[in-house]
Each structure stands twice: as C-alpha cells, then as structure tokens.
C-alpha positions as CSV (number, residue, x, y, z in Angstrom):
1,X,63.7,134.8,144.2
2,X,61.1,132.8,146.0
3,X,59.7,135.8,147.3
4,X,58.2,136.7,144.0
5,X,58.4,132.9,141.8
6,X,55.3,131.7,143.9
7,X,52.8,134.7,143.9
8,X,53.8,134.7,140.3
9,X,52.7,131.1,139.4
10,X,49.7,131.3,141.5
11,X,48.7,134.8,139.4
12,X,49.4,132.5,136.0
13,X,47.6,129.8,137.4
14,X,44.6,131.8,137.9
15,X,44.7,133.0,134.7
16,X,44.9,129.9,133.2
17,X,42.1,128.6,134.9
18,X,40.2,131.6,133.8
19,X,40.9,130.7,130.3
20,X,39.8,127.6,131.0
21,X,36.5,128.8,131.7
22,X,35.9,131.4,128.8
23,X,36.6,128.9,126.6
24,X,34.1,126.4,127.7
25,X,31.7,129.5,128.3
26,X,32.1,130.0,124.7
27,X,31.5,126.8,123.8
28,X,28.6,126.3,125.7
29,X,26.9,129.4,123.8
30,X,27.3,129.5,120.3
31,X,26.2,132.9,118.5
32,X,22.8,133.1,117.7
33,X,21.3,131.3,114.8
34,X,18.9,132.0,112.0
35,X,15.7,129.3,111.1
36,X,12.6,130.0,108.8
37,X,13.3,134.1,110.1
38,X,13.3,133.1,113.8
39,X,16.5,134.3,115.4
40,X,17.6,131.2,118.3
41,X,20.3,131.5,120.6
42,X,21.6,128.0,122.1
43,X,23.2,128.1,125.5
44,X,24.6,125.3,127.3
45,X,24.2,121.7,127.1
46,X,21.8,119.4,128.4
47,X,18.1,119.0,128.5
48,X,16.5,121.1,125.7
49,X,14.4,123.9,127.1
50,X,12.6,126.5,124.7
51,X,12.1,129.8,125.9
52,X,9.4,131.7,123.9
53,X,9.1,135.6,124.6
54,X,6.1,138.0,124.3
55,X,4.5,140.7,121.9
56,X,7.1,143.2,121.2
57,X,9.7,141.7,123.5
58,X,13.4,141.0,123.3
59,X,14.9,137.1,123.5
60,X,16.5,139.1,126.7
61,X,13.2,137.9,128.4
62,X,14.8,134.7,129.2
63,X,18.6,135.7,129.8
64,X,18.7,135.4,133.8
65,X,15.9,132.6,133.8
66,X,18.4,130.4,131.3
67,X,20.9,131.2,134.0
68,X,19.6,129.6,136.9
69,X,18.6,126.8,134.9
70,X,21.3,125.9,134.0
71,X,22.5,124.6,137.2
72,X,20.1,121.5,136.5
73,X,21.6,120.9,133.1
74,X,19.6,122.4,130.9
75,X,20.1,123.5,127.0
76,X,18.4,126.9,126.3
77,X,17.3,127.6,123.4
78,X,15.6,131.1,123.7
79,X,13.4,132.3,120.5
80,X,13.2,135.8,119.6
81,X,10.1,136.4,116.6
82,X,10.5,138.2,113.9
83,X,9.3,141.7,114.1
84,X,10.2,142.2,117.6
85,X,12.9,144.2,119.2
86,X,14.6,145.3,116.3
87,X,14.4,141.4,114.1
88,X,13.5,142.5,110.8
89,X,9.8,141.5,110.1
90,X,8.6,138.9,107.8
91,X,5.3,138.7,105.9
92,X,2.6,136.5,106.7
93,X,-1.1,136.0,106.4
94,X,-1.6,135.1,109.6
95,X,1.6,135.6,112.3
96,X,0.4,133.3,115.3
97,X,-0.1,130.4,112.9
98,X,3.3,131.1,110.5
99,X,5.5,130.8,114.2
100,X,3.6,127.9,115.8
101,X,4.6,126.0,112.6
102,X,8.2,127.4,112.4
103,X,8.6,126.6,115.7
104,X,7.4,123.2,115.2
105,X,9.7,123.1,112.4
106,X,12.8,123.9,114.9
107,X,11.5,121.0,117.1
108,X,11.3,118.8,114.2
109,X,14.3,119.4,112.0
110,X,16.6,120.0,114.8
111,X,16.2,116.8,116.4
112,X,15.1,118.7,119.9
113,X,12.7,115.5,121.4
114,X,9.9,116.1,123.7
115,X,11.6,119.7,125.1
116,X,10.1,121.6,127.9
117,X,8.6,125.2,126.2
118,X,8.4,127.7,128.2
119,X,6.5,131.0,126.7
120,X,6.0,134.4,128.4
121,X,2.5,136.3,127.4
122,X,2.8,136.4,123.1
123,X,4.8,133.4,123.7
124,X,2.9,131.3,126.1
125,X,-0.1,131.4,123.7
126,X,2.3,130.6,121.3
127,X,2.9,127.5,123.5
128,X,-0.8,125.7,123.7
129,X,-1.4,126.3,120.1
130,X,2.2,124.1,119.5
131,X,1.1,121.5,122.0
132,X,-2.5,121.4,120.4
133,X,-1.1,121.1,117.0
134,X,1.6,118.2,117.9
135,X,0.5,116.7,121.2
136,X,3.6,114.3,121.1
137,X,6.4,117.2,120.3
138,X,6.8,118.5,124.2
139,X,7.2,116.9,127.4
140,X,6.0,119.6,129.5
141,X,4.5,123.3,129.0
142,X,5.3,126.1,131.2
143,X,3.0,129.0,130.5
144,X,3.8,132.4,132.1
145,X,1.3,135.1,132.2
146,X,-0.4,134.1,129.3
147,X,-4.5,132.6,128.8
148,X,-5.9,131.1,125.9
149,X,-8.3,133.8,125.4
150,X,-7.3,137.3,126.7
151,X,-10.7,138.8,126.0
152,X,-12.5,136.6,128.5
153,X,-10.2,138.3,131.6
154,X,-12.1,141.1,131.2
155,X,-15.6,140.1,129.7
156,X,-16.5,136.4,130.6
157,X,-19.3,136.6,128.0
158,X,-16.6,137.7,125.3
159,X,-16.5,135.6,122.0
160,X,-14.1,135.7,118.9
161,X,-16.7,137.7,116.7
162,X,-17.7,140.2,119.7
163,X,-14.3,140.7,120.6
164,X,-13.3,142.0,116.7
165,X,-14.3,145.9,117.4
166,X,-12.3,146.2,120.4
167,X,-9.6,144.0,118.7
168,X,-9.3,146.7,115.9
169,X,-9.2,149.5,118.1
170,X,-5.7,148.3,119.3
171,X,-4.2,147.0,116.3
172,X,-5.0,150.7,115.2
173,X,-3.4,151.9,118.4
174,X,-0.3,149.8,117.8
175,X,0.1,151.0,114.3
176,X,-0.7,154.6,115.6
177,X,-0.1,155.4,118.6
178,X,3.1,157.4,120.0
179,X,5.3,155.4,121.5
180,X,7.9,158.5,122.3
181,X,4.8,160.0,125.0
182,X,4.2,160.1,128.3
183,X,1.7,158.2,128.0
184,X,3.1,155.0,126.4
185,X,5.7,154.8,128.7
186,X,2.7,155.3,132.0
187,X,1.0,151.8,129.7
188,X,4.0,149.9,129.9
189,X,4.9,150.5,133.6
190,X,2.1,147.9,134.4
191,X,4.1,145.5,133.0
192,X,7.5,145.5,135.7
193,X,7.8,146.8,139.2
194,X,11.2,147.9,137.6
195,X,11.5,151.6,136.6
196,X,14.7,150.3,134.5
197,X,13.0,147.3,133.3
198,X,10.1,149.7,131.8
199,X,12.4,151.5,129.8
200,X,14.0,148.1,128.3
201,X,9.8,147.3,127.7
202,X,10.1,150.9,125.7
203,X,12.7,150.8,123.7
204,X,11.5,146.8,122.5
205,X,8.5,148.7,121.7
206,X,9.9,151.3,120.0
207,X,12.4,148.6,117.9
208,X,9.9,146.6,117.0
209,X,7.2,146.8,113.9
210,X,4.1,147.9,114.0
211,X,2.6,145.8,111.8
212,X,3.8,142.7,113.2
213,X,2.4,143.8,116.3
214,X,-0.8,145.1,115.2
215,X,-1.3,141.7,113.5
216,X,-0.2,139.5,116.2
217,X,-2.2,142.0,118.9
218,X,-5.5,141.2,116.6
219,X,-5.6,137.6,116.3
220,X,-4.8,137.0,120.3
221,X,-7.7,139.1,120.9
222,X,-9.8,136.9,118.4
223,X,-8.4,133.1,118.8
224,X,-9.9,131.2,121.6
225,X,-8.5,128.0,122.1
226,X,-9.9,126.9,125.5
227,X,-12.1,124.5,123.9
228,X,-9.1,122.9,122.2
229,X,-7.3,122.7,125.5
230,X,-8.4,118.9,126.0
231,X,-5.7,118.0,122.9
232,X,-3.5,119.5,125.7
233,X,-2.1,115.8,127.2
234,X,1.2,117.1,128.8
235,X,1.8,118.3,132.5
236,X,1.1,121.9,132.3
237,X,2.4,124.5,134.9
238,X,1.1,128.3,134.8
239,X,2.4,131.2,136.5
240,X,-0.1,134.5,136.6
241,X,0.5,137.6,138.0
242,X,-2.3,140.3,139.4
243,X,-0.5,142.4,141.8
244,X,-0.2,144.9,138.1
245,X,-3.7,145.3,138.5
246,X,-4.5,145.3,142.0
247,X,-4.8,149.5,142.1
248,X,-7.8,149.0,139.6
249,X,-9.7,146.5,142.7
250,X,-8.5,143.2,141.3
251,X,-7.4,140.9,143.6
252,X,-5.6,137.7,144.2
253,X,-8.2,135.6,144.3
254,X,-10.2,137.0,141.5
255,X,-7.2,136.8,139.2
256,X,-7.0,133.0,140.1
257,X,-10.5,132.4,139.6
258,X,-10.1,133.6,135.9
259,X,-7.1,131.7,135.4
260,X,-8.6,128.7,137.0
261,X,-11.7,129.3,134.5
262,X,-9.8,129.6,131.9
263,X,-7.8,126.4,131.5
264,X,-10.8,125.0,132.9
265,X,-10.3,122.0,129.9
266,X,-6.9,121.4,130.2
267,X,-6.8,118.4,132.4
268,X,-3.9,118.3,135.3
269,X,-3.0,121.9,135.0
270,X,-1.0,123.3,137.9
271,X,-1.6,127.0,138.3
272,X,0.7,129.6,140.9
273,X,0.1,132.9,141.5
274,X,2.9,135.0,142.3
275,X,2.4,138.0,145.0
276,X,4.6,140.4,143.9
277,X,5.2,140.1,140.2
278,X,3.5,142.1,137.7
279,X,3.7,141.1,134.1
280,X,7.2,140.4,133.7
281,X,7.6,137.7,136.2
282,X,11.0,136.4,135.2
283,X,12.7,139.9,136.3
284,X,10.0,140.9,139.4
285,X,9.9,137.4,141.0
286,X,12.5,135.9,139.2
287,X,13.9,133.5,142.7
288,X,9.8,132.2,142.9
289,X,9.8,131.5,139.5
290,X,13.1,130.2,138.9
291,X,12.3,127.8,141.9
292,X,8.9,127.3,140.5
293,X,10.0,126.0,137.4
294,X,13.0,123.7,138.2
295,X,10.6,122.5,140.7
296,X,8.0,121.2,137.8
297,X,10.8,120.5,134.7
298,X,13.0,118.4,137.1
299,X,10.3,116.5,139.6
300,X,6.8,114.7,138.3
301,X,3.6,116.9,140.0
C-alpha cells in the first residue's frame, strides 16, 4: 500500500502547490481595463511602471519586458491606444495631445504617484510631452527608440512648417497604401531582426485604423519639442537603435550623435545604444534592455 500512498501524495502535493500558484498568478493580473478609451492591463504588484507602446503597435510590446521586471517588484501597467491593433478608434482633433492628457488622467485619478513611464517609439514621444506637461507626475522617464523630433534624424535643418509636405505624403500613404503587398511587409522588416516578429508588426498594422495612424504619423512629423525639453526635471534614460539602418551607411556613432543632438536640452539625460537591436528593442535585445532598465528604475545614475 506504501508502494503507491507516497508517490500519490507527492503527485497531489504538487498539484496543490500548482494551484497555489495560478491563483496568485491570477490575482496578480487582473483582465484588462477600460479608461477615457485607453485599454490598460495591470500585472503584478509593486512599484508602478507604465509601459507605453508605438504607432500601430499591440500592448504585446511590453509583455516579456513586464516579465523580467517583475522580479524587482514592479506593477505593470502596459497601455494599449486606441486605434491600434485592433482597439476600436476614437475621435479627436488632435490624437498626441487627447492621450498625453488621458494618460495624465490615469496617473491622476488612479492614484499611481511619481511612476516610472516607459514608451517605445509613438509612445516614448508620448512620454516627454507627459513629463513636459506635469513635471511632478513621474519619477523617471525611460524612452526607447523614440526623439523629440523625428524629422531632424534625417534633415538637421528640418522645422515643423518645412516638414508639413513630406508629413502629408505619409499620412496619405498610411491611409492608402497596401498593407497586404510585398512591399509593406519589406518596410516593416526594418523594424525586428525577427522574421516572426515582422509578421506580428503586420498584422498590428493591418488591425489597426488608418486614420488614427495617419493622424498620429502627421503630428510626430510636425511637433518639435526639443526646445521644451528643459521642463524635462526627471532622470531620463534613452535606448536608440541604428543597426536597422546600418545597410543605408549609418553608423553607430552617427546615430549617437543625433540622439545626443537631439536631447541636447534635456539636462542629465543618459543615452545607450544598443549593437544589435533594430527598432523593436524589447524583442531584439531584450536581456540589454531588460538589464538596462532595472539598472536605471532600481539604482540612482
């Protein structure tokens, strides 16, 4: 009887201990929630840490990030915007404006003080405006692969006003443009080293609107907030990328040049480069990143 009494209560005390852990799992990650049209899931408990994705891009973004912060007790609360990746769009005069407020608003009403926000592309410029509009609402930025003025990479002499042609021909490309070619798919591969991470980039683009994107795609290319980077008076890490670019002569050194020029008012900034990451850095250098930010949210620079 022996023989089989002790495998057995070792097999049901494994299960009970697995039980165990679904159920604080689940309790750790409630189901996502609804504010002012943003969709926010919550995972885990600790330190509140915001987690902003880009133009056109899922709230998956952020998933294995979250993860590994976790470890240092962190509370994720990972955005996704309206519009993008299948979220039903909203109306708005002006998109990059309506989220920094709602966003605010999240801060605000649910009682999340002085959180780390961390924003990828769309979402990193998403970031700076917040912390120029409410200087005391974060306690750190982390800003990945995003610049104040996305113009200026390419044409230091760009301004708002000369930038408004160019800025119309891809709000009508967004609108227009075939996002079931060969050719869409050969734009997006810029953005991951990842052949299956492309096709996730895809199918976000094809699930999300084209008007919120061609709005949103319009006024990044014509806001420039560098100059309103000195209301900017928390520690500020950014992560770039270049390695995306490096078959059209860019290199490493050039990309951190611009970057370097770019946040040029933004007093304290700590900028890293990664060496292998291409736009996506959270899924192509996810161990440098993941290491670079627990680094900065858990240790003064």
């Amino acid at each position: 009887m022996s023989v089989f009494r002790r495998p057995r209560l070792r097999s049901l005390f494994r299960l009970a201990l697995a039980a165990v852990a679904l159920a604080a799992a689940a309790s750790a990650q409630a189901a996502p929630e609804r504010f002012r049209d943003l969709q926010i899931e919550v995972i885990g408990e600790g330190r509140p840490v915001v987690m902003i994705p880009g133009l056109n891009s899922g709230a998956d973004t952020w998933t294995e990030t979250c993860a590994a912060l976790r470890a240092d007790r962190v509370q994720c609360h990972i955005v996704q915007l309206p519009g993008f990746a299948g979220l039903e769009p909203i109306e708005s005069e002006a998109f990059l404006p309506e989220m920094r407020d709602r966003l605010l608003a999240y801060l605000r009403e649910g009682g999340l003080d002085q959180p780390v926000v961390i924003g990828h592309s769309l979402g990193g410029f998403l970031a700076l405006q917040m912390a120029i509009a409410a200087p005391d609402a974060i306690e750190r930025l982390v800003i990945v692969d995003s610049l104040p003025f996305m113009p200026a990479a390419i044409n230091p002499q760009a301004t708002p006003e000369n930038s408004k042609a160019v800025a119309e021909q891809m709000r009508q490309s967004v609108l227009h443009g075939d996002r079931d070619s060969a050719q869409y798919r050969q734009m997006m591969s810029v953005f991951s080293r990842s052949p299956e991470r492309v096709e996730t980039i895809v199918e976000w683009g094809r699930a999300s609107d084209r008007a919120t994107g061609a709005k949103a795609m319009y006024e990044l290319m014509t806001t420039d907030l560098r100059q309103q980077l000195d209301a900017i008076k928390v520690p500020t890490l950014v992560l770039s990328s270049w390695a995306g670019y490096a078959h059209y002569g860019v290199t490493e050194e050039m990309s951190r040049g611009m970057v370097r020029n770019q946040f040029a008012n933004l007093q304290g900034v700590h900028i890293e480069l990664s060496r292998d990451g291409y736009h996506f850095l959270m899924w192509d250098d996810p161990q440098w990143l993941q290491a670079q930010v627990r680094e900065f949210i858990t240790n003064a620079r």
